[in-house]
Structure formats: structure tokens, C-alpha cells
Backbone as a ProteinNet text record, in pm:
[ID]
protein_1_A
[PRIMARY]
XXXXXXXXXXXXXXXXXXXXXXXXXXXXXXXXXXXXXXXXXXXXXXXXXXXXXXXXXXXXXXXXXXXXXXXXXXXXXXXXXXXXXXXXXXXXXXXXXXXXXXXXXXXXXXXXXXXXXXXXXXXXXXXXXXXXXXXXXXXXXXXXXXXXXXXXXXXXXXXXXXXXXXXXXXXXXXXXXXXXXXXXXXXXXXXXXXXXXXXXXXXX
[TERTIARY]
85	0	88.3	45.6	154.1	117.1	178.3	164.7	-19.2	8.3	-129.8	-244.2	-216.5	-340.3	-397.9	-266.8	-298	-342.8	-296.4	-369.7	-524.3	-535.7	-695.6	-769.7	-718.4	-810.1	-840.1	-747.6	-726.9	-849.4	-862.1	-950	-1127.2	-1119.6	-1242.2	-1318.8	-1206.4	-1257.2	-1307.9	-1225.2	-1282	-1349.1	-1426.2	-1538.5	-1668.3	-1642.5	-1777.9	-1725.9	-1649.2	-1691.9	-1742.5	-1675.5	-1799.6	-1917.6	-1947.9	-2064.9	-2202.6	-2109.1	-2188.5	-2235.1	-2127.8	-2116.5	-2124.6	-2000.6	-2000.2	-2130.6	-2145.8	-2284.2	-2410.7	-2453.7	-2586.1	-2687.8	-2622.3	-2721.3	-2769.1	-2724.5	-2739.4	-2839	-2804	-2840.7	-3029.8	-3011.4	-3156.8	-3233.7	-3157.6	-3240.6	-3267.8	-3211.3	-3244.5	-3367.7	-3375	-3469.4	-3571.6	-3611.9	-3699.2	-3789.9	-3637.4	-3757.2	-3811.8	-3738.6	-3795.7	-3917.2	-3914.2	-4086.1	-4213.6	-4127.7	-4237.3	-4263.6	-4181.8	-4188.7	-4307.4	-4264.6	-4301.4	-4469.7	-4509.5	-4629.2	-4710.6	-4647.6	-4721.1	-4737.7	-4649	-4693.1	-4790.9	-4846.9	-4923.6	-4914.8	-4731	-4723.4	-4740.8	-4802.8	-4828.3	-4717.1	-4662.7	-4579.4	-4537.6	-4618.9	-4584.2	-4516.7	-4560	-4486.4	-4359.7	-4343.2	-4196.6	-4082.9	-4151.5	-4086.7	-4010.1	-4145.6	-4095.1	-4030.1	-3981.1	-3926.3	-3789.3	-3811.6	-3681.6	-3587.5	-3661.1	-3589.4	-3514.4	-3573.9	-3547.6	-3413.3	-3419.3	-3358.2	-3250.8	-3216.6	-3142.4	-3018.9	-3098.7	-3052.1	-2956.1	-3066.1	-3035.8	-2869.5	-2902	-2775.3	-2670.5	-2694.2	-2564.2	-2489.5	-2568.1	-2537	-2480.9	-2496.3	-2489.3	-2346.2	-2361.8	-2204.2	-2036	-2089.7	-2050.8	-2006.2	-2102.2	-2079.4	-2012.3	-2025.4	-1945	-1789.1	-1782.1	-1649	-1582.2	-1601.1	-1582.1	-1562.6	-1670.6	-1624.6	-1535.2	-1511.9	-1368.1	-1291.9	-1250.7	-1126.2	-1111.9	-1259.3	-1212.6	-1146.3	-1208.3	-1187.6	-1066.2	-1029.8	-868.2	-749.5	-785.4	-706.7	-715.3	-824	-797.6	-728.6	-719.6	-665.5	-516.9	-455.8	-342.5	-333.7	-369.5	-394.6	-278	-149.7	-31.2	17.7	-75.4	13.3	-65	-192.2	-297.2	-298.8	-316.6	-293.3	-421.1	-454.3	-567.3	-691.8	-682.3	-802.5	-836.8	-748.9	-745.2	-851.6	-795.1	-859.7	-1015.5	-1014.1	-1141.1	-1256.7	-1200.5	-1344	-1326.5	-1252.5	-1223.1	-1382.6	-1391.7	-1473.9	-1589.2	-1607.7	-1740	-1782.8	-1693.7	-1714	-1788.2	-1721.7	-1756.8	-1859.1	-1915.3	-2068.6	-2162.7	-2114.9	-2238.9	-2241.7	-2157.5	-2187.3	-2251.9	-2223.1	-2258.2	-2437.1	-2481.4	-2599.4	-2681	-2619.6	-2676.3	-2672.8	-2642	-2570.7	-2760.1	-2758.1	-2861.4	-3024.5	-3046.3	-3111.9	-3147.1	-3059.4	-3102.3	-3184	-3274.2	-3381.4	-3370	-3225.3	-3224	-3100.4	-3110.7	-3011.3	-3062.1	-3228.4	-3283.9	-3233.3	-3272	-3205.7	-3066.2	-3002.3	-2851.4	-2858.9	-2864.9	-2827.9	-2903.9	-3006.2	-3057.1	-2972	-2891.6	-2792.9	-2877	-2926.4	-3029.3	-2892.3	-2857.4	-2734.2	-2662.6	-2707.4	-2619.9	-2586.7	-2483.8	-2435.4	-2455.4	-2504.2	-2476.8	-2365.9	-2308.5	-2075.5	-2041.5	-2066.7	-1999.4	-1907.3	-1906.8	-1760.2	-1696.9	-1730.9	-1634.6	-1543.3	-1389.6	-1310.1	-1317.9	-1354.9	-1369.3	-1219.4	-1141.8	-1018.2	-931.5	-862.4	-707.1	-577	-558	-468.6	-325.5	-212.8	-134.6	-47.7	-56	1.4	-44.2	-144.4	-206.8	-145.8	-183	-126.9	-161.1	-268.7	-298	-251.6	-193	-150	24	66.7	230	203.2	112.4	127.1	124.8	26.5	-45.7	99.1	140.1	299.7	415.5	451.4	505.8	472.1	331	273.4	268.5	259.7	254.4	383.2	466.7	580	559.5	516.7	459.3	318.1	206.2	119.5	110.7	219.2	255.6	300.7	328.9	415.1	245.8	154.2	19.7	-29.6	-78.1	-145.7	-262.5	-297.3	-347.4	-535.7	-614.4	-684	-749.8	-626.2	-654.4	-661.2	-566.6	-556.8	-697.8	-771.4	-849.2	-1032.3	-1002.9	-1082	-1101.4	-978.7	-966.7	-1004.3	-1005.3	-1049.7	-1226	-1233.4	-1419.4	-1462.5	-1395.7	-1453.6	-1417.4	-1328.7	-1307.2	-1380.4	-1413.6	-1498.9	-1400.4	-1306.9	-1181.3	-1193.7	-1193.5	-1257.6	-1234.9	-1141.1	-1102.1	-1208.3	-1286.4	-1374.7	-1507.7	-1538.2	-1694.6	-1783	-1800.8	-1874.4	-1875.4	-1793.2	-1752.1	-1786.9	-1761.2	-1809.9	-1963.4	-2043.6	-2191.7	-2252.2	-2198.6	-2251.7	-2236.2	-2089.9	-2110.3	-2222.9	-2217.1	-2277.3	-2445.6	-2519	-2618.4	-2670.2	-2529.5	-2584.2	-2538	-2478.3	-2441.5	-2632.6	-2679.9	-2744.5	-2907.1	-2924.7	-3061.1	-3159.1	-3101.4	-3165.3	-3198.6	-3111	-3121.5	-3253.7	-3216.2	-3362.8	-3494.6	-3497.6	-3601.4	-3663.7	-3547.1	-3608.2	-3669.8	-3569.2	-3629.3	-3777.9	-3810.2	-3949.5	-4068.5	-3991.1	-4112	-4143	-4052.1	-4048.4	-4068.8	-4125.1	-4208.5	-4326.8	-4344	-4484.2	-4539	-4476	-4497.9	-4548.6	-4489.4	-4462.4	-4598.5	-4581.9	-4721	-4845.8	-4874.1	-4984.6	-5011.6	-4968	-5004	-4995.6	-4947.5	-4914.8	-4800.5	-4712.6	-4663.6	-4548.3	-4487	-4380	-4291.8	-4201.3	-4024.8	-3964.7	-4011.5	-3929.4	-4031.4	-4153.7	-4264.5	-4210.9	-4171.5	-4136.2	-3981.7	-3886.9	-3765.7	-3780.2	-3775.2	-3861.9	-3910.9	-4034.3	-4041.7	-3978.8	-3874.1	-3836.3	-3730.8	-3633.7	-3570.1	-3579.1
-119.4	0	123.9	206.2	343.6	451.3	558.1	641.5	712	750.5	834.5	721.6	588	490.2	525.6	480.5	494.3	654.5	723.5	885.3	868.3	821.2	801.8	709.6	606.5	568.1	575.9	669.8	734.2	789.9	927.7	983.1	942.6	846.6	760.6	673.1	689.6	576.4	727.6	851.7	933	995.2	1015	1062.1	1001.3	817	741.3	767.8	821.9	821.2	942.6	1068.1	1201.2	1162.5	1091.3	1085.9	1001.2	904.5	745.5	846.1	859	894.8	1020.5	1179.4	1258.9	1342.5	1338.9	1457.7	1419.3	1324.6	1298.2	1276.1	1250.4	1279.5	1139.3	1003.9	890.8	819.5	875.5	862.4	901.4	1042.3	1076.8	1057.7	993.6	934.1	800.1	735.3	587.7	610	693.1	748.3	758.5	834.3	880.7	807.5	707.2	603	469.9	454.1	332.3	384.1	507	542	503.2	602.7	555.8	400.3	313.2	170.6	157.4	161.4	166.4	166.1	301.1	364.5	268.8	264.1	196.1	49.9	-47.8	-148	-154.9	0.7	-47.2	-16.8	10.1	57.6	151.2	148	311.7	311.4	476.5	524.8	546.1	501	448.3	324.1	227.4	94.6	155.7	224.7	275	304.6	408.9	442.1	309.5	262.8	174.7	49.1	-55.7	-105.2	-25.7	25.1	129.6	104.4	197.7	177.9	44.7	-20.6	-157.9	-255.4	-217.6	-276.7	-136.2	-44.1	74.8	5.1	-8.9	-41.5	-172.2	-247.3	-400.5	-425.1	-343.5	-408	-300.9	-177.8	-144.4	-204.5	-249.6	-365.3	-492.3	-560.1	-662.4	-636	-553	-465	-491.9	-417.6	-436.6	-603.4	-645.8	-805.6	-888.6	-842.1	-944.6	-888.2	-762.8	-726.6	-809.5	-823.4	-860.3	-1012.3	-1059.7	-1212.1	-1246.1	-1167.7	-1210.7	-1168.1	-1113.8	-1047.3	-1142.6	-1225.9	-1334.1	-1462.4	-1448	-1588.5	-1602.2	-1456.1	-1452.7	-1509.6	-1445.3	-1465.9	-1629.6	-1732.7	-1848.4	-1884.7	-1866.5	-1899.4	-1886.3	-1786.6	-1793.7	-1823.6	-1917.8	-1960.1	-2020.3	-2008.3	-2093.7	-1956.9	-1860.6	-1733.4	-1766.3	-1859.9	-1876.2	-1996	-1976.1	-2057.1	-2141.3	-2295.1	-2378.6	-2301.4	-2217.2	-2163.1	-1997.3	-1971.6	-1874.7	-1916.5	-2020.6	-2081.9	-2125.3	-2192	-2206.1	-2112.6	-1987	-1912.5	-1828.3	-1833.5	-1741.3	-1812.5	-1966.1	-2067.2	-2010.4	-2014.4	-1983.4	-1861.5	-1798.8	-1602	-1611.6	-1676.8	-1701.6	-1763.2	-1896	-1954.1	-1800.2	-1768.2	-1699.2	-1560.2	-1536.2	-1379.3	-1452.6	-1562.3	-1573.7	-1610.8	-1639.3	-1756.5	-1564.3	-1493.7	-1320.4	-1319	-1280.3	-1248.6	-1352.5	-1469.3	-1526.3	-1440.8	-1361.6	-1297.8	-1216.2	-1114.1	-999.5	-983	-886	-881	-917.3	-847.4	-827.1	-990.4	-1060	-1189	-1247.4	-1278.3	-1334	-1280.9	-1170.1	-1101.3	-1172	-1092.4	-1137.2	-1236.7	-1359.9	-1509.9	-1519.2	-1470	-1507.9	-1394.3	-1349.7	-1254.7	-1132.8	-1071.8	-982.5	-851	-852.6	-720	-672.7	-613.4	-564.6	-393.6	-366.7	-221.9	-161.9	-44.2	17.3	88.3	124	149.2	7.9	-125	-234.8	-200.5	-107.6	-85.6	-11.5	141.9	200.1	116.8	142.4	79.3	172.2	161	197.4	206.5	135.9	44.4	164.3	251.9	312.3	206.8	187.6	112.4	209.2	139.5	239.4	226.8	156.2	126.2	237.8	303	335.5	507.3	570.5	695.8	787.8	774	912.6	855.5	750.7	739.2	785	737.1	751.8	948.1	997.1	1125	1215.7	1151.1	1210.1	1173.2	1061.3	1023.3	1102.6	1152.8	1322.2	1397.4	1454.3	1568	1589.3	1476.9	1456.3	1519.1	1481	1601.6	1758.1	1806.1	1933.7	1961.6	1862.2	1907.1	1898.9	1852.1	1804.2	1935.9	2017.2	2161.2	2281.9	2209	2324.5	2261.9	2365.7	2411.1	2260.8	2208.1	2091.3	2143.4	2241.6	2309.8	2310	2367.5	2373.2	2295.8	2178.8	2002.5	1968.3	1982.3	1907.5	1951.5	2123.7	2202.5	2131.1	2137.6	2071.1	1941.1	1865.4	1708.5	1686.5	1808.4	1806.2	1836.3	1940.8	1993.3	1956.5	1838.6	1711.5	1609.8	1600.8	1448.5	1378.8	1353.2	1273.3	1164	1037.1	919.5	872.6	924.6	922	1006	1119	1178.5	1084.9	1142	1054.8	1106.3	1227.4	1258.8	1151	1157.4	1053.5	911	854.5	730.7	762.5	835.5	809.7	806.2	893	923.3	774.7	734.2	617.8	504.8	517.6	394.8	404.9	533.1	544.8	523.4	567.7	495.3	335.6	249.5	156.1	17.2	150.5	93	99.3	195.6	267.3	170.7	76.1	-0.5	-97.4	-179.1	-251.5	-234.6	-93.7	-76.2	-83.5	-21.9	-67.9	-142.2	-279.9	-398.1	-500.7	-458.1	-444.8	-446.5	-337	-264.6	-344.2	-392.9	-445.3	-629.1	-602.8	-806.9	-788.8	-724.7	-754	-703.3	-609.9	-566	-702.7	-758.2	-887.7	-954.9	-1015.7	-1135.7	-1092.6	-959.9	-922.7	-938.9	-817.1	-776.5	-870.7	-909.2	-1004.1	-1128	-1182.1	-1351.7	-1399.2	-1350.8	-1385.2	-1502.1	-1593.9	-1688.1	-1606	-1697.3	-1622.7	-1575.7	-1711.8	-1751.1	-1614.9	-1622.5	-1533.8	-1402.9	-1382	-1231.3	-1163.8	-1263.7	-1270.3	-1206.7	-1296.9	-1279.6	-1131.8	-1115.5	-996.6	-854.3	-862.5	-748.3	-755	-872.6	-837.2	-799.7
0	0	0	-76.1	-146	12.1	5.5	175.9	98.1	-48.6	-76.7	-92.7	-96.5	-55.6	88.3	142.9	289.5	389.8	312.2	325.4	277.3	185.9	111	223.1	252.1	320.5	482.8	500.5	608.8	636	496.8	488.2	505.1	429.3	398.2	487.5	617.2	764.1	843.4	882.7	934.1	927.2	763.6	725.5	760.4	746.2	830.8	934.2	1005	1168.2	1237.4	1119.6	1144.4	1107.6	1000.5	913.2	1008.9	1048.7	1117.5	1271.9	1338.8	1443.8	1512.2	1488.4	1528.8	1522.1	1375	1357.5	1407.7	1480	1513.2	1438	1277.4	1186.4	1197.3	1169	1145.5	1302.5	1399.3	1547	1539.5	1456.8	1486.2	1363.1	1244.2	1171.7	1193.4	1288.8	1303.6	1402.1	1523.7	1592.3	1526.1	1471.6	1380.4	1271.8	1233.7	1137.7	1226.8	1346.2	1417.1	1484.8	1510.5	1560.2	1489.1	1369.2	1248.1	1223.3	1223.8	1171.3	1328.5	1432.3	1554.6	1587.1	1514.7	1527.8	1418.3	1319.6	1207.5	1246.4	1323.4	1367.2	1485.7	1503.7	1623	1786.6	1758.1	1910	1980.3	2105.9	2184.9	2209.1	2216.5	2259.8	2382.9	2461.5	2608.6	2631.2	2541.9	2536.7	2439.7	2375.4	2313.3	2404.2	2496.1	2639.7	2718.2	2786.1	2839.4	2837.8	2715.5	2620.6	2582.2	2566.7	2522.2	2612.5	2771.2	2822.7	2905.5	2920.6	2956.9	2861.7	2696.9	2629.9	2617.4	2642	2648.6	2818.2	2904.7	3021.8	3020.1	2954.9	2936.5	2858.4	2735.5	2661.9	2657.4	2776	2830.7	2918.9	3026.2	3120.5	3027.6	2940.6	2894.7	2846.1	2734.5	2707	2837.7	2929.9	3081.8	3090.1	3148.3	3195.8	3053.6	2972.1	2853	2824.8	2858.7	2834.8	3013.7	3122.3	3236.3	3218.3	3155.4	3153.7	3053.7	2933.3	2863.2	2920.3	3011.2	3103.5	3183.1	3259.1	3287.5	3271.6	3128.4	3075.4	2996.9	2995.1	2938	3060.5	3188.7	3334.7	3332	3299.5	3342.7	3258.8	3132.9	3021.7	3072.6	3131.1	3148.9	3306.2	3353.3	3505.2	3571.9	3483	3525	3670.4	3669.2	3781.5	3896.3	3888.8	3967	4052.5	4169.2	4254.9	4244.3	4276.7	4285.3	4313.5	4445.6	4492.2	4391.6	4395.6	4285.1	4151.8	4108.2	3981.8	4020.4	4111.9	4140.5	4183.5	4240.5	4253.9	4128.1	4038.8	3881.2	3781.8	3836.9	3783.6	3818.1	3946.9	3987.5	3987.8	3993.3	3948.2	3777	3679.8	3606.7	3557.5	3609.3	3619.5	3699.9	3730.5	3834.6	3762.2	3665.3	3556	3441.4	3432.8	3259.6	3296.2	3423.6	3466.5	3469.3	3543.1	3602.3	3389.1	3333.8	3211.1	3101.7	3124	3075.3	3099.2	3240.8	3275.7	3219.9	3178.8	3078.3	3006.2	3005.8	2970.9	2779.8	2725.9	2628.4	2552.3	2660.5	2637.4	2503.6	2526.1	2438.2	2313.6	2267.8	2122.6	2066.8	2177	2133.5	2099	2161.2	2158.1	1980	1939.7	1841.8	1714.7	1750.8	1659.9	1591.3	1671.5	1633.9	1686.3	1798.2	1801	1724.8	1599.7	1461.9	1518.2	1447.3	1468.4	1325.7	1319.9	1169	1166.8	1267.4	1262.7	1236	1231.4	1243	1095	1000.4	949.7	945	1043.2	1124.4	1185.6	1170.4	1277.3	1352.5	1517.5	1649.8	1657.4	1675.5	1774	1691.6	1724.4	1662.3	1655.9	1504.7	1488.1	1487.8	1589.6	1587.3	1475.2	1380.3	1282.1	1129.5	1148.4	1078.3	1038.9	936.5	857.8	964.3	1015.9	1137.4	1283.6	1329.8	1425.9	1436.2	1311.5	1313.4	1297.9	1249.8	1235.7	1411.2	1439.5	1546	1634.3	1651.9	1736.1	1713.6	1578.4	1513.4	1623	1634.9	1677.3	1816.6	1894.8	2016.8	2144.5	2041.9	2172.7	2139.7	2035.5	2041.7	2110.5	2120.3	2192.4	2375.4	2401	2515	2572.9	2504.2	2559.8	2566.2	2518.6	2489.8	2665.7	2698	2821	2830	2954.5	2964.1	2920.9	2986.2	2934.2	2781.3	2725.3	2559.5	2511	2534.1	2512.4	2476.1	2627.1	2661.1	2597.8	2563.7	2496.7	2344.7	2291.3	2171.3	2165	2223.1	2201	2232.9	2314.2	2283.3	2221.1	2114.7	2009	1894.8	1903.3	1776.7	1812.3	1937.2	1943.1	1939	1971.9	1973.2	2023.8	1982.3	2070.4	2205	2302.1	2415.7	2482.4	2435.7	2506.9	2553.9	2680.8	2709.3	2596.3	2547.5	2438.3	2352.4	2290.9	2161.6	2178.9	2341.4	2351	2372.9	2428.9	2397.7	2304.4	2206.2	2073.8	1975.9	2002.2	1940.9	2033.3	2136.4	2213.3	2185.9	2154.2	2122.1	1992.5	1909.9	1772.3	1716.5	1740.4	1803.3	1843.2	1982.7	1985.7	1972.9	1856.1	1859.3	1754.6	1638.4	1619	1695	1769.7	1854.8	1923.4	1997.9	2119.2	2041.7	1898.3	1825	1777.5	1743.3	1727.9	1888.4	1974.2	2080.2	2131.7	2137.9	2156.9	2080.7	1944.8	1831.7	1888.1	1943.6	1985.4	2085.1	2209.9	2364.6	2267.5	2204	2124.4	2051.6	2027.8	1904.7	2053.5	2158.3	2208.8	2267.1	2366	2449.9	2422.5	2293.4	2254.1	2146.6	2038.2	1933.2	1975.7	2055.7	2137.9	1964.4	1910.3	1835	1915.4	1823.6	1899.2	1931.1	1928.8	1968.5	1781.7	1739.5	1616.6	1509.9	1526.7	1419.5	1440.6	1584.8	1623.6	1576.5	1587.2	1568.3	1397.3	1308.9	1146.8	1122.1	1243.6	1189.3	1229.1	1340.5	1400.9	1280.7	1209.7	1126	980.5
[MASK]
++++++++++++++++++++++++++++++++++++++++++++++++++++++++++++++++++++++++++++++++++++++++++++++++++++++++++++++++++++++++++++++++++++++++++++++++++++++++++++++++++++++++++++++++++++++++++++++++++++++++++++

């Protein structure tokens, strides 16, 4: 790959991530049309609310406990630092998140691969290998001498992905279909007595 490939596609990843992500545009058009899909299937907007929030709650929490149990399940993996008893409550720490983890209101979905992202081809992750990281590693002993303040001014007003800004914005768009298909499958299951499998079908 030539440096002006890799400048190009430099370009072309941070544009979906203003585009997908920063501007709110994609966030409140997914909003917007899942109401509509929403309303047109029928649902009060009280059951939108409350659904929402439940599957909003749910698969932030879920998020949470799944990043925790691969942290776990990485530690046993390397269990040669771990003493017998060590290993053994790592086990049962582990049965007893994944069993809490089955609970979730929003488990059901997942397990049936309904958790799609519309960033899933944004790369999130900064590769430090990449044309704007070796640049930004250039730049970095000069911004190191700028006032901590301005630093920190500047990275909110880039949305810089280290900001909490930047992580909600993605985490909301991330998960705004989700909560919508959500909402449509307790609507299916409740009010229509639809199956698991009829409901699944049609939330997708």
C-alpha cells in the first residue's frame, strides 16, 4: 500500500466516523424512522418508552458483563500465575456472571444474533500502525508543551474518541436499532401472542 493509498483511506474511515457517528445525523435518523416503523406497527408510545428503556438499560449492562467475563476468561486462560483456589473461585465467578448475564432482559435477542451495529464498518479500535496514528505520534511532543486546558478544549470539540462525548454518541448509535427492534419483539410477544421464532422474522 503506497503512503497516498494509505492517506486516502485514512480519509475515507474518518469521514464514516464524522458521518456514522459525530454529527448525530445517522443517530436521529435511526430514531426517527424506528418510531415511524413503531407507530405503524401499532405501538403506543408508552410501550416505546418503556421497552426502550429496559432494552437501552439491558444491553448497556450486557455490554458491561461481557467485556468482564472475557477479562475473565482470558485470566484463566493464562492460570499458570494462579494458585488452585485462585482458579477455582475465577470458575465460579464465572458460572455466576454468565448464569446473572442469561437474565437480561435483552439476552434473548442477542443469543438469536439480532445485536447488529450500523458502525460495524467504522473501525472503532485506533490502529497504531495506521497513517494518522504515526502522524499524530510526530505531533505529540509538540502538543505536550500546549497548556493541559486547551488540550483538553480541543479534544471536545473534535470528538476525539477518548472523550466521554464521543463514547456516547457512538454507544447510542451503536445501539438505537437494537432498542427498536427491541421494543417491536415484547410488542410482538405481548400484545399479538406472536412466537419467539414469528417475532424474531419480523423485528428483522
Amino acid at each position: 500500500v503506497t503512503i497516498q493509498q494509505e492517506m486516502w483511506q485514512e480519509v475515507v474511515r474518518m469521514a464514516k466516523d464524522t458521518i456514522v457517528v459525530k454529527t448525530g445525523a445517522t443517530l436521529v435518523g435511526n430514531v426517527v424512522s424506528n418510531v415511524a416503523v413503531l407507530a405503524t406497527e401499532g405501538v403506543a408510545f408508552s410501550d416505546m418508552i418503556k421497552y426502550g428503556t429496559i432494552a437501552w438499560k439491558g444491553a448497556t449492562k450486557y455490554q458491561k458483563d461481557r467485556s468482564k467475563l472475557d477479562r475473565m476468561k482470558s485470566d484463566l486462560a493464562n492460570k499458570t500465575s494462579l494458585t488452585p483456589v485462585q482458579v477455582s473461585k475465577l470458575k465460579r465467578d464465572i458460572a455466576l456472571l454468565e448464569n446473572e448475564m442469561s437474565t437480561n432482559p435483552v439476552y434473548e435477542l442477542i443469543q438469536a444474533g439480532i445485536y447488529q451495529t450500523i458502525v460495524e464498518d467504522v473501525d472503532m479500535d485506533d490502529n497504531p500502525f495506521s497513517f494518522k496514528s504515526k502522524l499524530e505520534q510526530k505531533v505529540d511532543p509538540i502538543l505536550d508543551k500546549v497548556p493541559a486546558v486547551i488540550r483538553d478544549t480541543g479534544k471536545i470539540l473534535f470528538m476525539t474518541h477518548d472523550t466521554q462525548l464521543y463514547k456516547a454518541m457512538r454507544n447510542a448509535t451503536q445501539l438505537s436499532d437494537f432498542v427498536g427492534r427491541f421494543i417491536l419483539h415484547e410488542h410482538n410477544k405481548n400484545k399479538l401472542k406472536l412466537s419467539k421464532e414469528k417475532s424474531i422474522d419480523n423485528i428483522v
